[in-house]
C-alpha positions in Angstrom: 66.6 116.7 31.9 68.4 120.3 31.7 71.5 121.4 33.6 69.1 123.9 35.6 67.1 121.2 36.7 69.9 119.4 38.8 69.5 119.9 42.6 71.9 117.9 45.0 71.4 117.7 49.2 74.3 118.0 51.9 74.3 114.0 52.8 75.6 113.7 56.9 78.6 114.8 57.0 79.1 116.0 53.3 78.5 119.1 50.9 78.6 118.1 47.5 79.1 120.4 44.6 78.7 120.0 40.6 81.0 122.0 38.5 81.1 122.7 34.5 83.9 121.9 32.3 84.5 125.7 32.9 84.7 125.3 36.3 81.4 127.2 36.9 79.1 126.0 39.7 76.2 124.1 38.3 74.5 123.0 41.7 75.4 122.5 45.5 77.1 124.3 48.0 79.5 127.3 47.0 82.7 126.1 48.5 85.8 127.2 47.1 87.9 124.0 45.0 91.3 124.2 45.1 92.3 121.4 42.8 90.1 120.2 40.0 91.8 117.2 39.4 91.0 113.4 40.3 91.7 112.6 43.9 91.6 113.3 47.1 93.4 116.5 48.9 93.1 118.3 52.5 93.8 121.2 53.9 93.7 122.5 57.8 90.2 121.8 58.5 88.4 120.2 54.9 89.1 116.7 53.0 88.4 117.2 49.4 87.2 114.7 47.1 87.5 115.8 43.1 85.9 112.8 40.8 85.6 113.4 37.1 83.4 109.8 36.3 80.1 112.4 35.5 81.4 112.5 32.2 79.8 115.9 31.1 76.4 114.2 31.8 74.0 117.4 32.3 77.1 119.5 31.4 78.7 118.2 34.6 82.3 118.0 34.9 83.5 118.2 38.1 81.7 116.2 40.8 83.1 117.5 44.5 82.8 116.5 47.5 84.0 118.0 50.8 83.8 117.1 55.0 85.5 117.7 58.0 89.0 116.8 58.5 89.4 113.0 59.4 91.7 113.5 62.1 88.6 116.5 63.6 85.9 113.1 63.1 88.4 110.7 64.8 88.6 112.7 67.9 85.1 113.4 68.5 84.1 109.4 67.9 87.4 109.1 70.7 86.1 112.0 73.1 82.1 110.1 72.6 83.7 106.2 72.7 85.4 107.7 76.2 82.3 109.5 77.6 79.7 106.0 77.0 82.7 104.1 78.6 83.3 106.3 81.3 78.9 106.7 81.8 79.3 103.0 81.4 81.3 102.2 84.2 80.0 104.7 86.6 76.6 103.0 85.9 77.9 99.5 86.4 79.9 100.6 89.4 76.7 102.0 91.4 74.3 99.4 90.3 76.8 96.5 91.3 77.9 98.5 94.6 73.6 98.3 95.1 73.2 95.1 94.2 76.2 94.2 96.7 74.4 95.8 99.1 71.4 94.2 98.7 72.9 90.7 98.5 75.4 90.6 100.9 73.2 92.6 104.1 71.3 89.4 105.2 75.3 87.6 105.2 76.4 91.1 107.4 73.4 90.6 109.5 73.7 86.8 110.3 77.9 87.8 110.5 76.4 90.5 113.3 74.6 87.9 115.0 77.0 85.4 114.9 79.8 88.1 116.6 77.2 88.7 119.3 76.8 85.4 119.8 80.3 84.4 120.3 81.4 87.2 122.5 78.5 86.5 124.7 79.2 83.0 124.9 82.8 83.3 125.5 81.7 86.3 128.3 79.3 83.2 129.8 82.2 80.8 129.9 84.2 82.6 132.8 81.7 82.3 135.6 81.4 78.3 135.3 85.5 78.1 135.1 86.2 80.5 137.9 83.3 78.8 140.5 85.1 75.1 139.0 88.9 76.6 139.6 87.8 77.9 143.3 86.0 74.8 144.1 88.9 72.8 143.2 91.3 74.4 145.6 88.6 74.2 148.4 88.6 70.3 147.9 92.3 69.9 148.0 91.9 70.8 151.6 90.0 68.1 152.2 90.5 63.9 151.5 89.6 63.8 147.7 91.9 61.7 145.1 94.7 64.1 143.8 94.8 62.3 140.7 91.1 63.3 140.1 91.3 67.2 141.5 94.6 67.2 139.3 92.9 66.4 136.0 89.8 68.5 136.6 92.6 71.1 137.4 94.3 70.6 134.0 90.9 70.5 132.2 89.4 73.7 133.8 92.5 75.6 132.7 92.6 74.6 129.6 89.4 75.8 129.0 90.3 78.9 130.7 93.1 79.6 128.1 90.7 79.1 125.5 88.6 81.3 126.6 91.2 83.9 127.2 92.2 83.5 123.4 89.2 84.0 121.8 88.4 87.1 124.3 91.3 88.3 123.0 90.9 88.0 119.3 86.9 88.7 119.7 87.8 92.2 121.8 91.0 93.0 120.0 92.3 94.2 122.9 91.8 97.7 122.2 91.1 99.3 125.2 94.4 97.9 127.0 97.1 100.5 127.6 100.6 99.6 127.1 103.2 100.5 129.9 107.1 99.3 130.7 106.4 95.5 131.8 109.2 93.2 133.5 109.3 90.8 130.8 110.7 88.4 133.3 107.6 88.4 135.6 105.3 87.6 132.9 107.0 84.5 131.9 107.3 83.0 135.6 103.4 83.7 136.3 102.6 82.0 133.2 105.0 79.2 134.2 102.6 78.6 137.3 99.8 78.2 135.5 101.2 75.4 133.2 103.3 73.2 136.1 100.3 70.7 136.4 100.3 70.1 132.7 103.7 69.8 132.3 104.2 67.8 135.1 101.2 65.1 133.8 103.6 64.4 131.0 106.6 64.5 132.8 108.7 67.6 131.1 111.7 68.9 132.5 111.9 72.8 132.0 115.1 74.7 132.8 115.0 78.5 132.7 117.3 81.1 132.8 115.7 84.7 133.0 117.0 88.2 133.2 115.0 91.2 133.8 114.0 92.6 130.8 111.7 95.8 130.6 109.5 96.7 127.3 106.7 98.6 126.3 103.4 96.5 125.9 100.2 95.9 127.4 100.1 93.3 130.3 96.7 91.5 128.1 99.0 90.9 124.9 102.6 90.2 126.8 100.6 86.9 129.0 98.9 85.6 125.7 101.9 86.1 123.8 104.1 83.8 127.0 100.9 81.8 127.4 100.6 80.9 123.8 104.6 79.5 123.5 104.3 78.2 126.8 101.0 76.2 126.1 102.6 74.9 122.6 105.8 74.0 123.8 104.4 71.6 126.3 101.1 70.3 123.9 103.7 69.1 121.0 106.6 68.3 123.2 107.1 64.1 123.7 106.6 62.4 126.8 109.5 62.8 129.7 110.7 65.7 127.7 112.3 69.2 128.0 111.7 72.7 127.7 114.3 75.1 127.9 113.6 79.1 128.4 115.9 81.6 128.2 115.3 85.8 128.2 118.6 87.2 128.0 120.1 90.0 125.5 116.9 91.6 124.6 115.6 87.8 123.1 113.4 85.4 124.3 114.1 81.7 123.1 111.7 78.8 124.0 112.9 75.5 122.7 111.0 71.9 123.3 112.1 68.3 122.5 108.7 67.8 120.2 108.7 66.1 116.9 109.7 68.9 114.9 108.4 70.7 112.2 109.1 70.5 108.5 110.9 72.9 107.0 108.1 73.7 103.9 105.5 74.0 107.2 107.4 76.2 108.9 106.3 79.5 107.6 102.3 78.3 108.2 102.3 77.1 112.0 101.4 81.2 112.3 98.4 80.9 110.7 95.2 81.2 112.2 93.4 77.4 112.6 96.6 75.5 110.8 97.7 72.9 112.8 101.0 71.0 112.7 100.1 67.6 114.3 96.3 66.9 114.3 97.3 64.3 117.2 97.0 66.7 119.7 94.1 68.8 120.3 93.5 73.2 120.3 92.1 75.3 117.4 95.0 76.4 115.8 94.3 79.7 117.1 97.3 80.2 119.7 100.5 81.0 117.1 98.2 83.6 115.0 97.9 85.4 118.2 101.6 85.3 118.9 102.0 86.7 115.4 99.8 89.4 116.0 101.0 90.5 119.1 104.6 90.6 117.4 103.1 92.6 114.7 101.5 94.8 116.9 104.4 95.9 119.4 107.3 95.2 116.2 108.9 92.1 118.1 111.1 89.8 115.6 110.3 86.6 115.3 112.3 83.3 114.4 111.4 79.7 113.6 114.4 76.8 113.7 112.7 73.4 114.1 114.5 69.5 112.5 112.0 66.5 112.4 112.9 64.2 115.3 114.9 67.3 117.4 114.6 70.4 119.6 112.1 73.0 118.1 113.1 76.9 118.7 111.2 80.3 118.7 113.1 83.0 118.9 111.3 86.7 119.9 113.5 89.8 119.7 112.7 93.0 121.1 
């Protein structure tokens, strides 16, 4: 085979070029070589590759190689890596976001249902415990066992505040406007509506209230009185106290109860946890209070012992 007949083709990425012992170009592409010694050199934009292992086989000499500058190939493999990853995502994102969709709409559409249903049930509920609290004060008039009346009394209303809580959480009391409320006169109504309960387990409750005005709507200030007032008596012991006081901008309800430990403390707020599964209620009446306090910025203080008084403090 004769010199002339040589013929080399660019591989991917590469022109090769075969040069003479006189540096003459046998065959390939007419670059210009720099070096034409062993090894590898660069300059702005080329890598050169100078290997002298032809030997003068077919009068070659000089076997070079040249390709784009490494650093040139590095960042278009980065710039093509970050463009599959990014495509990547984005097609992962919308097909799960799909996906989600498609799963999870028959769990929205029972959670729909199950919304309606409750609000309509809870909307149901007030009719039968109105016509039961108005037909109890119609039979006091007449000659019917007090005892009897008293604990129908005590029933109906707690069912009353029940359904008052979860009309309150259900609605989220979002069309009630907040106006300058007598603080005071909130606690005392509320007060009325407990005395049969805390008279059936014989608690004595001192008070001692001062007028104190502040901003909040009438719905939110009774479950937030109703709420301490309802717990207070529920984990209190038999024969007793409560004490109340609203004074200095604070509002401090303590009760004689069993206490509460001190690692429980900071989960009595939470919705459905209950301190003493003795005593009965959905754990729903604290999370209220802590969302009313949240709402309107009150302050809000725990100090409870085992076996000794148990205080809440509410600063406004």
């Amino acid at each position: 085979m004769h010199a002339e007949e040589l013929h080399v083709e660019p591989q991917d990425g590469y022109e090769i070029a075969l040069y003479s012992a006189n540096k003459e170009l046998i065959d390939g592409e007419p670059f210009e070589v720099r070096e034409f010694e062993q090894g590898f050199y660069e300059d702005k934009e080329f890598d050169y590759f100078v290997d002298l292992s032809p030997q003068l086989h077919h009068g070659v000499k000089y076997l070079v190689l040249k390709s784009k500058n490494a650093n040139e190939q590095i960042l278009k493999l980065i710039k093509d890596t970050l463009f599959i990853a990014i495509f990547s995502i984005i097609l992962v994102v919308v097909v799960g976001y799909f996906l989600t969709k498609m799963f999870l709409k028959p769990i929205q559409n029972e959670r729909v249902k199950f919304d309606k249903f409750i609000k309509d049930s809870t909307h149901e509920l007030n009719t039968p415990i109105t016509a039961i609290l108005m037909s109890i004060d119609r039979l006091k008039r007449e000659n019917i066992d007090e005892k009897i009346l008293s604990r129908v009394q005590i029933s109906a209303k707690r069912v009353q505040k029940i359904y008052s809580d979860l009309t309150y959480l259900l609605m989220d009391n979002k069309n009630q406007e907040a106006k300058r409320l007598n603080l005071k006169n909130i606690i005392e109504n509320e007060l009325t509506l407990y005395e049969d309960l805390a008279s059936k387990k014989s608690l004595t409750i001192t008070k001692e209230l001062e007028d104190l005005f502040f901003t909040i709507d009438e719905v939110s200030a009774q479950r937030l009185f109703s709420n301490l007032l309802s717990n207070a008596i529920k984990y209190n012991k038999h024969g007793g106290v409560i004490e109340i006081k609203l004074q200095d901008s604070e509002f401090i309800i303590s009760n004689s109860g069993v206490g509460i430990k001190k690692e429980l403390q900071d989960k009595i707020f939470d919705r459905f946890y209950r301190a003493n599964d003795a005593e009965g209620g959905f754990g729903i009446g604290l999370d209220i209070v802590k969302r009313v306090c949240n709402k309107y910025n009150i302050g809000i203080e725990i100090s409870s012992k085992e076996s000794a008084m148990t205080s809440i403090k509410l600063k406004f």
